[in-house]
DRENLO-313568 format. One record per residue: x, y, z of N, C-alpha, C in turn; residue in three letters. Coordinates in steps of 0.05 Angstrom, whole numbers, plus 32768, in hexadecimal, padded with zeros to 4 digits. Layout:
XYZXYZXYZAla;...
This chain:
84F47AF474AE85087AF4749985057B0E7488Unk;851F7B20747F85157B2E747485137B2F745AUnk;85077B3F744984FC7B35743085107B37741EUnk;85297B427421853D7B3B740585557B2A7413Unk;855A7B1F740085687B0A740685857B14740BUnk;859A7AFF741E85AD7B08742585C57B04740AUnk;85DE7B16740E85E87B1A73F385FF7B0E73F7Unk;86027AFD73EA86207ADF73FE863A7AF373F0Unk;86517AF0740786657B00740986797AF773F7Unk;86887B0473E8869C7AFC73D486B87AED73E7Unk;86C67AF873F786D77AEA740886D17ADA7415Unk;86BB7AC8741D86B37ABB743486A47AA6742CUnk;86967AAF741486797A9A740986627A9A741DUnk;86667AB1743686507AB17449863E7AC17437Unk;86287AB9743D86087AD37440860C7ADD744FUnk;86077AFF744986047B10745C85ED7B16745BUnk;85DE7B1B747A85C87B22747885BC7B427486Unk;85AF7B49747D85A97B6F748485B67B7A7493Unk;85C47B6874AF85D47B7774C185EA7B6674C9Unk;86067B7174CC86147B5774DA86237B7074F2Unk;86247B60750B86257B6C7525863D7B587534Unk;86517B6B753F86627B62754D86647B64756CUnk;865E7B4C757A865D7B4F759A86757B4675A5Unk;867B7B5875B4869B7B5975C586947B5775ECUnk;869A7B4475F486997B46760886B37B4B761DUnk;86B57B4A763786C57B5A764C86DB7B43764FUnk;86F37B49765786FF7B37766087247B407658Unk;87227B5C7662873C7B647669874F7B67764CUnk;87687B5B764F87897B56764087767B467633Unk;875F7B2D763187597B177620874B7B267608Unk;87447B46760587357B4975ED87457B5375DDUnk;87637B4775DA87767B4F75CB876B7B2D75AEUnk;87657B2375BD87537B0B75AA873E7B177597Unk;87267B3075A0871A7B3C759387257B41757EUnk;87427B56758487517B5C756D87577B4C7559Unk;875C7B39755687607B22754887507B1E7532Unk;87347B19754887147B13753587147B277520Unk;87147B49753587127B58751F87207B597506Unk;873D7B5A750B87487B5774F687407B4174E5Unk;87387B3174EA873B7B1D74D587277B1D74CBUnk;87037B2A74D486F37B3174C686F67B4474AFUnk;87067B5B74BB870B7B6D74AC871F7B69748FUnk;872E7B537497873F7B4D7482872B7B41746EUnk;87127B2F747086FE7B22746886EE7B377455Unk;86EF7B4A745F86D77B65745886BE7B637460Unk;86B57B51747586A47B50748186917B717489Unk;867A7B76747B867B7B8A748986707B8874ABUnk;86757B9E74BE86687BA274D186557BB674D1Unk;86427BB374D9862D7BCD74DF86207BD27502Unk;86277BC5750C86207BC37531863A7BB7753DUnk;864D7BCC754F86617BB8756586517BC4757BUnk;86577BB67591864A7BB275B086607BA275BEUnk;865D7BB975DA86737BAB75E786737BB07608Unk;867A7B9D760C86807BA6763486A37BA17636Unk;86A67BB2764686BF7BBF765886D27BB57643Unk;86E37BA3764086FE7BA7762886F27BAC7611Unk;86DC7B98760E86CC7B9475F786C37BB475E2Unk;86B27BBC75FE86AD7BDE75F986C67BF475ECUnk;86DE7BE975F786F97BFC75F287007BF675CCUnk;86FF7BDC75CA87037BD175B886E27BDB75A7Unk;86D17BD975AB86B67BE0759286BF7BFB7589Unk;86C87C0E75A286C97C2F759F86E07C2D758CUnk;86F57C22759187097C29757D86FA7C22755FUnk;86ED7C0B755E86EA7C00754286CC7C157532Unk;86BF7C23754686A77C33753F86B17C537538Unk;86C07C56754386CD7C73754486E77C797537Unk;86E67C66751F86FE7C6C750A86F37C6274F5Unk;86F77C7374DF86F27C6574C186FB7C4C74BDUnk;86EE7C4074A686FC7C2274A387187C1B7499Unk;871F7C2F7494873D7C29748B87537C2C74A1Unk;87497C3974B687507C3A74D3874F7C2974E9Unk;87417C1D74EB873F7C0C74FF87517BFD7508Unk;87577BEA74F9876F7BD7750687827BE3750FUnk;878B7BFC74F987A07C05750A87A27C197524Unk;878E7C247523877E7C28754587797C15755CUnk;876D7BFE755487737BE7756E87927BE17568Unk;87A27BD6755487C17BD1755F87CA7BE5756DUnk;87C77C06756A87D67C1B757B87D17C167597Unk;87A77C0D75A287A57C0475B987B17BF875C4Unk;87B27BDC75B887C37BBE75C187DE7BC475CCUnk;87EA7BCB75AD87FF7BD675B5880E7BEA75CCUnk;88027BFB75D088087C0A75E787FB7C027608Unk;87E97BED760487E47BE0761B87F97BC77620Unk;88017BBB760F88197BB07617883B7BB57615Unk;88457BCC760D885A7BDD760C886A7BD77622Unk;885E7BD2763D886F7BCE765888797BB4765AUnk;886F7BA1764C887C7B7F765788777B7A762FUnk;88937B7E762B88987B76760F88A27B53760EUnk;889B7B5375FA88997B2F75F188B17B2175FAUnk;88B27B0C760488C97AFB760D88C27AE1760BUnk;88D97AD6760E88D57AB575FB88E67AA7760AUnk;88ED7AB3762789107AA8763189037A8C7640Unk;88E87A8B764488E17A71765088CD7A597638Unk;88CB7A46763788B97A38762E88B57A26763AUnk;88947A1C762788897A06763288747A117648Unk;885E7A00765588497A077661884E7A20767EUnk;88697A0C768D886D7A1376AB887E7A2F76A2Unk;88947A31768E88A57A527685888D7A5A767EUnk;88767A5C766E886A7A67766188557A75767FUnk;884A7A5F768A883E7A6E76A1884A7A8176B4Unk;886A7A7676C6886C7A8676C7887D7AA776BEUnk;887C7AA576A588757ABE769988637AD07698Unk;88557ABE7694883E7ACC769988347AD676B1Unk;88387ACE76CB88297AD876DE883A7AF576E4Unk;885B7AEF76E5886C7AFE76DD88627B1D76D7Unk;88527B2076BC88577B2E76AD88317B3676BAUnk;881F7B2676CA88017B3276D688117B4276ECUnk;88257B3876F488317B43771888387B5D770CUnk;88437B6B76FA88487B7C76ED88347B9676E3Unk;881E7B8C76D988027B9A76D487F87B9D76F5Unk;87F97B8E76FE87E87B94771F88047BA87724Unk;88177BA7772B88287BB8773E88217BD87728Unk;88257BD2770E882D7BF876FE88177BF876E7Unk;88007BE476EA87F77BEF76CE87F67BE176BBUnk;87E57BEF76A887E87BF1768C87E27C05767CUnk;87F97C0D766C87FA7C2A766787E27C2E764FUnk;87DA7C44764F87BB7C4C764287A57C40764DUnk;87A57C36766387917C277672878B7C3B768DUnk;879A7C2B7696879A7C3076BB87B97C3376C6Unk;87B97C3F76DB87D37C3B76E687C27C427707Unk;87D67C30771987D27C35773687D77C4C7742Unk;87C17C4D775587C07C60776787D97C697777Unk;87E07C81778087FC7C7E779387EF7C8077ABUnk;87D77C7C77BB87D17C7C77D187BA7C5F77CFUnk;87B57C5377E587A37C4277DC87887C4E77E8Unk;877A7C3A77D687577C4377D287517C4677F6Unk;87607C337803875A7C367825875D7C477835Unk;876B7C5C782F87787C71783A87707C8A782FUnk;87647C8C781887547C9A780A873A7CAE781BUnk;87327CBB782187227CCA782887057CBC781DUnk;86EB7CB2783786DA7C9E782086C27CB2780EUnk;86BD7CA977FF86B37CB177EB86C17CC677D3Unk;86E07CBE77D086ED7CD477BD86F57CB777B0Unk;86F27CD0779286F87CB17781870F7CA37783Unk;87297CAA779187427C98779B873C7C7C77ADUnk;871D7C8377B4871B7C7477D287057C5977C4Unk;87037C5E77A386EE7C46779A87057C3F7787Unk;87157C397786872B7C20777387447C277773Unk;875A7C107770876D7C0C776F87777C1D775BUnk;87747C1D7742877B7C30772F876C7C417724Unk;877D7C517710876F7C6D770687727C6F76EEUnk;87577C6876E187527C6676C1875B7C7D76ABUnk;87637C9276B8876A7CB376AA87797CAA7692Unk;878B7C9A7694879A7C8D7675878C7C877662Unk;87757C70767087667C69765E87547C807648Unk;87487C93765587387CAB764887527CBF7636Unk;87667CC1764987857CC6762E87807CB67616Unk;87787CA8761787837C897601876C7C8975ECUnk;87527C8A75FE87337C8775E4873A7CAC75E0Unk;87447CC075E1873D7CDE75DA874E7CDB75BCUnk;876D7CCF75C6877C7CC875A987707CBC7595Unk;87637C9D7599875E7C87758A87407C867580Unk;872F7C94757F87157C92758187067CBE7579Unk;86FC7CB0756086EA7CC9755886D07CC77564Unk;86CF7CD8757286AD7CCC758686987CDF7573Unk;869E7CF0756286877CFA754F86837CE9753FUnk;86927CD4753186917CC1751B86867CA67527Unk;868C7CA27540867C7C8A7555865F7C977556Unk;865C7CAB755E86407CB47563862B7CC17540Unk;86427CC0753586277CCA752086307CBB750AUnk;86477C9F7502864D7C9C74F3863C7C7B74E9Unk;864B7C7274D2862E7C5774CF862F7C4574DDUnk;86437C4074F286387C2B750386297C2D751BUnk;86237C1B751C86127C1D753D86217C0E7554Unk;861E7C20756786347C19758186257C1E759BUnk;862F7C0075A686217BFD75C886307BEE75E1Unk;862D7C0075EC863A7BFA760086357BEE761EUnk;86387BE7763386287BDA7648862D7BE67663Unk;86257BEC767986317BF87687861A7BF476A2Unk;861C7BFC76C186127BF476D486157C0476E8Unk;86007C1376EC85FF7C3476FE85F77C23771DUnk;860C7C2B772786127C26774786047C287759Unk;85F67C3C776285DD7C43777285C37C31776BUnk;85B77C2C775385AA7C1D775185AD7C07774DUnk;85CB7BF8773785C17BE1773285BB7BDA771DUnk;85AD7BF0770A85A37BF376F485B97BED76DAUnk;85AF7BD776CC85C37BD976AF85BA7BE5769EUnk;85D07BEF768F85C17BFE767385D27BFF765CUnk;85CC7BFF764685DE7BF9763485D27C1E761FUnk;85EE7C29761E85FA7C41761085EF7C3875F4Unk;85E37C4F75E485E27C4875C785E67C5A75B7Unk;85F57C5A75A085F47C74758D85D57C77757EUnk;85D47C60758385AE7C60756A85977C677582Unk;859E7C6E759D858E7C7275A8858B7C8675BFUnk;859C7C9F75A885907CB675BE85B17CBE75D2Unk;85C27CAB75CA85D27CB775E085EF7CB875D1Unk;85F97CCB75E286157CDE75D286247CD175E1Unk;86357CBE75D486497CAF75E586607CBE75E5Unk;86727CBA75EE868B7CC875FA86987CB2760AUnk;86C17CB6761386C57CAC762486BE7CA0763AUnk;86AF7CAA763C86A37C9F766586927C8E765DUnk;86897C85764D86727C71764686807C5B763DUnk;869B7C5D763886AF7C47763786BD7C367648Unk;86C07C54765186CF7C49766C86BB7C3F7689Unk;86A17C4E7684868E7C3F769E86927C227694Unk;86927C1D7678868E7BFE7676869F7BF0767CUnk;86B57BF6768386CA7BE6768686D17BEF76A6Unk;86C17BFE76AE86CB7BFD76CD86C97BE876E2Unk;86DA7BDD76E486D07BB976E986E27BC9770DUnk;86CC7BC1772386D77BC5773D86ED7BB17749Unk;86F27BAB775F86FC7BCB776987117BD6775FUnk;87237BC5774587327BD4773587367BEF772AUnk;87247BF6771B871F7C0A7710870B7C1E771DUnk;87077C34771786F57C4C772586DB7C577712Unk;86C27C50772086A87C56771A86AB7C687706Unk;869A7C7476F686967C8476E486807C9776E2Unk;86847CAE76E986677CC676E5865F7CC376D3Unk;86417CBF76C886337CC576B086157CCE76BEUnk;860F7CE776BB85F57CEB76B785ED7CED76DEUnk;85F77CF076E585F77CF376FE85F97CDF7711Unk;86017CC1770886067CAC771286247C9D7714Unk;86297C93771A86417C82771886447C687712Unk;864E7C5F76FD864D7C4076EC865F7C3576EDUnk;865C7C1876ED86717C0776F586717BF076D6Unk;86827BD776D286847BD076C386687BC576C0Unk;86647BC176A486437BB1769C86487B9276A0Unk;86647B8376A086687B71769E86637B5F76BBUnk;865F7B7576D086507B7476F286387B6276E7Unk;86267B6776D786147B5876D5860B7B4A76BBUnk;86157B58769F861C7B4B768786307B46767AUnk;86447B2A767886597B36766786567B377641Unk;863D7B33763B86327B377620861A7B50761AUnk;86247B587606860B7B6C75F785F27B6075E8Unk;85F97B4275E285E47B3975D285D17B4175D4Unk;85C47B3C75E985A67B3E75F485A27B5C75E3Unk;85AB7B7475F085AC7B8F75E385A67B8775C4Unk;85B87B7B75BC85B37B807597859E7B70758CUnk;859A7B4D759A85827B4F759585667B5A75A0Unk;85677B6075B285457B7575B985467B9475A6Unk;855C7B967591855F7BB07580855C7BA1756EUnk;855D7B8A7565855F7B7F7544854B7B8D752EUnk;854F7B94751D853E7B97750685457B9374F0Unk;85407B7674E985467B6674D0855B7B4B74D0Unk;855D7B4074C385687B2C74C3858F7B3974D2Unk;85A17B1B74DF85AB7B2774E485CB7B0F74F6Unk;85D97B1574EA85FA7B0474ED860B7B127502Unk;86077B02751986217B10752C86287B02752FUnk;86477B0D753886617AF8753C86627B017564Unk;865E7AFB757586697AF8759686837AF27596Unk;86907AFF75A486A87AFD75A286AF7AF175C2Unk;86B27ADB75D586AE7AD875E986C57AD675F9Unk;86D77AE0760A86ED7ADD761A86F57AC8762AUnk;86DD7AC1763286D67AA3764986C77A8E7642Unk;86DC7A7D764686BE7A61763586BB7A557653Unk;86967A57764B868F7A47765486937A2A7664Unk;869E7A19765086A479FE766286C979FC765DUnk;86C879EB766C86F079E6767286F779CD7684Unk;870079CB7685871179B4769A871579B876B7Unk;870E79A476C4870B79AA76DF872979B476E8Unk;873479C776FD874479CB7705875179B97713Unk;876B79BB770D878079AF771D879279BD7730Unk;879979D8772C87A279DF773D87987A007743Unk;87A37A08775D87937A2C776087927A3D7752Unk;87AF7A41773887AD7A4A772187907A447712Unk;878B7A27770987727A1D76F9875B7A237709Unk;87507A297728873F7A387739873A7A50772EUnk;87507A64773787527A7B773287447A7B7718Unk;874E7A7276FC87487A7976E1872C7A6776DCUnk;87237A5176E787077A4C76DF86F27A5E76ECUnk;86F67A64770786E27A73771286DE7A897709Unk;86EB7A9E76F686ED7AB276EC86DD7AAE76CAUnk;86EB7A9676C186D87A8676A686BC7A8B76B4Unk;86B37A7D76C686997A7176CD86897A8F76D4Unk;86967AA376E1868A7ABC76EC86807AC976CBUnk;86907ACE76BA868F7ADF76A686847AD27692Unk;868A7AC0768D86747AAE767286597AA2767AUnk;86557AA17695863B7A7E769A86207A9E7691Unk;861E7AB67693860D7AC1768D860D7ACA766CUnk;861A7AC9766986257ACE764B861E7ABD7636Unk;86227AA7763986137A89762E85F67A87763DUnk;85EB7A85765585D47A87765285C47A96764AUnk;85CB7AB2764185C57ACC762E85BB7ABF7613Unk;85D47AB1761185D07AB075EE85C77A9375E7Unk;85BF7A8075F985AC7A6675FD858E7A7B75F9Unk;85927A88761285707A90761A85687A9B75F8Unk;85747AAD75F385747AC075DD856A7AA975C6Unk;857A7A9775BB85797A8675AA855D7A7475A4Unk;855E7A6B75C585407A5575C4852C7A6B75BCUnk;852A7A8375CE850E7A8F75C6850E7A8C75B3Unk;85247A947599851A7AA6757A85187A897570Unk;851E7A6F757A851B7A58757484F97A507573Unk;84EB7A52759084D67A54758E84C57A5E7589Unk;84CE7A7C758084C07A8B757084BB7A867557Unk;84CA7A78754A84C37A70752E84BC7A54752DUnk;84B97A44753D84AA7A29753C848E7A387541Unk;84857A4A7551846D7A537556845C7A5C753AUnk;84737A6F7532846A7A7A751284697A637500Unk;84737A4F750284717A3F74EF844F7A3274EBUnk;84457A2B750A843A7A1C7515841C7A377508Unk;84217A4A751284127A61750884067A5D74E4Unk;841E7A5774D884177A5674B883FD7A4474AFUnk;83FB7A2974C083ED7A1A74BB83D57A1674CAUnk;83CE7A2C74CE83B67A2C74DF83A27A3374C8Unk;83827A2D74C8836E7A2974AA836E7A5074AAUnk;836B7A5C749C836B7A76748D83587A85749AUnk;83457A7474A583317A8C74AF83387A9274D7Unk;834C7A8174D783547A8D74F383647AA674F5Unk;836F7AB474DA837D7ABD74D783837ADF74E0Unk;83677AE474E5835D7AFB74F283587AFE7506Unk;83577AD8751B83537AEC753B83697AF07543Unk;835C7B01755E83757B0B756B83907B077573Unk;83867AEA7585839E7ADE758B83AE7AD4757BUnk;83A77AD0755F83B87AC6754883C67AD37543Unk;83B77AF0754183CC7B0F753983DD7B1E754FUnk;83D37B0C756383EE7B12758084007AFF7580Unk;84017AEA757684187AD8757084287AD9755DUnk;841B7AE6754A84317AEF752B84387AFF7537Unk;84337B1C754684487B34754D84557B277556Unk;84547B14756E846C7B15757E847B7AFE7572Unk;847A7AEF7563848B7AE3755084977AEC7535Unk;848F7B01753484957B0B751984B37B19751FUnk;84C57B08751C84E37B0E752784F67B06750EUnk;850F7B13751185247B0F74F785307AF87504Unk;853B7AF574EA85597AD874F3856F7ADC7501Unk;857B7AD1750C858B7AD4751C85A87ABA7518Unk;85BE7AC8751185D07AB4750B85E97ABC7521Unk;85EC7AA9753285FF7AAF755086157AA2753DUnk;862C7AB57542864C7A9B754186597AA8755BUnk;865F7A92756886667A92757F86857A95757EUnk;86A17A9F758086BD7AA6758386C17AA5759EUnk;86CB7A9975A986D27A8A75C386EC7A8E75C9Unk;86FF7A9875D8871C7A8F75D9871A7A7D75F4Unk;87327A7275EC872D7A5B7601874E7A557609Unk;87587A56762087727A5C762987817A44762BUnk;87977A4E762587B57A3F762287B17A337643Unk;87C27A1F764287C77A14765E87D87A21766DUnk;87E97A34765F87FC7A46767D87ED7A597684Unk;87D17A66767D87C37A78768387B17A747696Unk;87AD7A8B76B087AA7A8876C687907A9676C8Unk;87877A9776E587797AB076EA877D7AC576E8Unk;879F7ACD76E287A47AE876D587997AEA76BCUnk;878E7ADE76B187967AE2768B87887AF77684Unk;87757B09769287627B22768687787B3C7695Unk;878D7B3A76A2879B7B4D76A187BF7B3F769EUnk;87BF7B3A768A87D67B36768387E47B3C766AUnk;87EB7B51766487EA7B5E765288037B5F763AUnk;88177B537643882E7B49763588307B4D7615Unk;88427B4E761088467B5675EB88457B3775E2Unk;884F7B2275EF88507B0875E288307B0075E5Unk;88247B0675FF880C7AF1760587F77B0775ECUnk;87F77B2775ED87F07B3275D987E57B2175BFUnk;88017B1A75AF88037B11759187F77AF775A1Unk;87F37ADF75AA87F17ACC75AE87C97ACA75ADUnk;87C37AE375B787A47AEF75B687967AF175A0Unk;87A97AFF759187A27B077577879F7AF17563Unk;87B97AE7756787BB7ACA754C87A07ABA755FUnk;87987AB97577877D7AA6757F876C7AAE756AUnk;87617ACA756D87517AD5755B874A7AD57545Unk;875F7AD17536875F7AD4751C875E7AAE7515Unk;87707A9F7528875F7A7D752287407A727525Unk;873A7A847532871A7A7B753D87057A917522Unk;87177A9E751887037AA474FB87037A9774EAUnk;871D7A8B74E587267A7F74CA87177A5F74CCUnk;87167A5874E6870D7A4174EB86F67A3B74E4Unk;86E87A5374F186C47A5874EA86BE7A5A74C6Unk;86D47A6E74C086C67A6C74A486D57A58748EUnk;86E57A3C74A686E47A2A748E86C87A197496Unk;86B87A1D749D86A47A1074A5868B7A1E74A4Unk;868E7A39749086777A4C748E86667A3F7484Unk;865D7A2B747286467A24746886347A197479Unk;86307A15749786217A0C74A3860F7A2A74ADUnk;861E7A4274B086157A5A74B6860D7A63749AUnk;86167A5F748A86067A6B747085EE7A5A746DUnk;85E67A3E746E85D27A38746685BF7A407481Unk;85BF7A46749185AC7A5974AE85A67A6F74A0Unk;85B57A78749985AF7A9E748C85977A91746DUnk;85A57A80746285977A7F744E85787A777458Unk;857E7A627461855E7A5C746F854E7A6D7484Unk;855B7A8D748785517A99749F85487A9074BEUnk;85537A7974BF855A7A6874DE85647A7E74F3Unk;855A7A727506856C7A877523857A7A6A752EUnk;859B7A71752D85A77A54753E85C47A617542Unk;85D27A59755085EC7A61755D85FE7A457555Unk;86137A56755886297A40753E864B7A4B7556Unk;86567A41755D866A7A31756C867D7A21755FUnk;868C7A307546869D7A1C753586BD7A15753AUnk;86C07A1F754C86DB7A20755A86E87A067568Unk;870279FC7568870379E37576870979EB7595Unk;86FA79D975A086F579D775C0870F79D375D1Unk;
């Protein structure tokens, strides 16, 4: 715990404590939900001091790290916005079965041309490609995308400005994950965005450093772990999660399609932030257990090897979950639509308002310097 106390927020009635950190994870058209959160933190005055992100997640931290605060929002709407410009909002169907298919409608649309500031398809396919030229490793060609973060994103103010920004990413030849840091040595730039979001065989590997990176979400779709093995000091993150965990058994290949994609992208994501949780859990039953040992044990060794490695800050998880409408398919992480857009957003911004009518269960954790994860969203 750290030694001054946290200073409870005028809009919110939360405690804030030394650090509050925003984790964004991967999951396509769905981190238009991110947008949401953010805004509605930001409307809060929540401050941020750490975003972290894999592949949409990452696109979305860079915009919010690499613009002053009076900028931001309106830098992710320009994103949003211009990623869904091609399939503008329509209303001509309702109800579950119009609403779906509209929706698939409007995925069949992103797979055939795109999404503009993103990607757009190849005019030859990756098969016919000459092998080993980058035409011949994905369907599309991210060049829009690096158009899009050169406009929207100050990378001198990401790299030397007060937040801290991380990113996740997965170098191909080895295997190896690694997560990008401004606090640690490395000059981020576009390609460290876009490796993160290079999710195969869609999109096309990314050079950095003499290797080629693929999305981080291949093997993490969370940064947590990253922010906590960096913690120093007490500390409030909000996860922002794309895929929940549990759902309803499928009924039809649509509900296949979209659970198995839930189950791929979240089941590591939640056991991240279980594993994460119990340790700092039993780390402080240990310390506790430590306090009351008689005074003259207090100097051997192994006593003083159990306080280091217990000697850990608090940890307050709020878990932000979106959790999908029933006309939404296994398309829903590339479906990019101006209606399903706003429909993301207003998620976002319910799953804050929800949490902080129910902040006092997370304020009294901060106040008591507890490590525990909080899930206040309805199921």
């Amino acid at each position: 715990m750290a030694d001054s106390a946290p200073i409870r927020h005028a809009a919110t009635g939360l405690p804030l404590p030394d650090h509050v950190a925003l984790v964004l994870q991967g999951g396509g058209a769905l981190g238009a939900f991110q947008l949401g959160v953010f805004e509605a933190l930001d409307e809060a005055r929540i401050p941020i001091d750490w975003v972290a992100g894999i592949s949409i997640g990452a696109i979305n931290a860079a915009i919010i790290a690499g613009n002053p605060c009076g900028r931001r929002l309106e830098r992710l709407h320009a994103f949003w916005n211009k990623a869904s410009v091609a399939i503008p909002a329509s209303s001509i169907f309702g109800g579950v079965y119009g609403r779906a298919a509209l929706h698939q409608a409007a995925a069949s649309m992103v797979a055939m041309f795109g999404v503009p500031g993103l990607f757009r398809p190849r005019w030859l396919s990756p098969f016919l490609a000459p092998p080993g030229a980058p035409a011949a490793l994905s369907f599309y060609d991210s060049a829009p995308l690096a158009e899009t973060l050169a406009e929207l994103v100050d990378w001198d103010l990401l790299n030397d400005g007060p937040m801290r920004f991380s990113v996740g990413a997965v170098e191909i030849a080895s295997g190896n994950f690694r997560y990008f840091d401004n606090r640690l040595g490395d000059r981020i730039d576009a390609r460290h965005v876009m490796a993160s979001g290079a999710l195969p065989p869609g999109l096309p590997p990314i050079a950095i450093e003499g290797g080629l990176w693929w999305d981080g979400g291949l093997v993490s779709n969370t940064p947590l772990s990253h922010i906590v093995d960096h913690q120093a000091g007490d500390m409030l993150v909000f996860q922002v999660d794309l895929f929940p965990s549990t759902d309803s058994v499928p009924q039809t290949m649509w509900d296949v399609l979209a659970r198995e994609k839930e189950i791929r992208f979240s089941s590591r994501t939640r056991q991240i932030s279980d594993a994460l949780i119990r340790s700092r859990q039993e780390h402080q039953l240990v310390a506790r257990l430590l306090d009351k040992l008689p005074a003259e044990l207090a100097g051997d060794p192994d006593v003083k090897a159990l306080r280091a490695i217990t000697a850990e800050s608090s940890l307050s998880l709020v878990q932000l979950i979106y959790r999908a409408n029933g006309w939404e398919g296994g398309s829903s992480d590339f479906e990019f639509s101006q209606r399903t857009l706003r429909d993301h957003v207003a998620a976002g911004r319910a799953s804050i308002a929800e949490t902080m009518s129910r902040a006092g269960l997370i304020a009294r954790n901060i106040y008591d310097g507890s490590t525990a994860a909080f899930d206040l969203t309805p199921r």
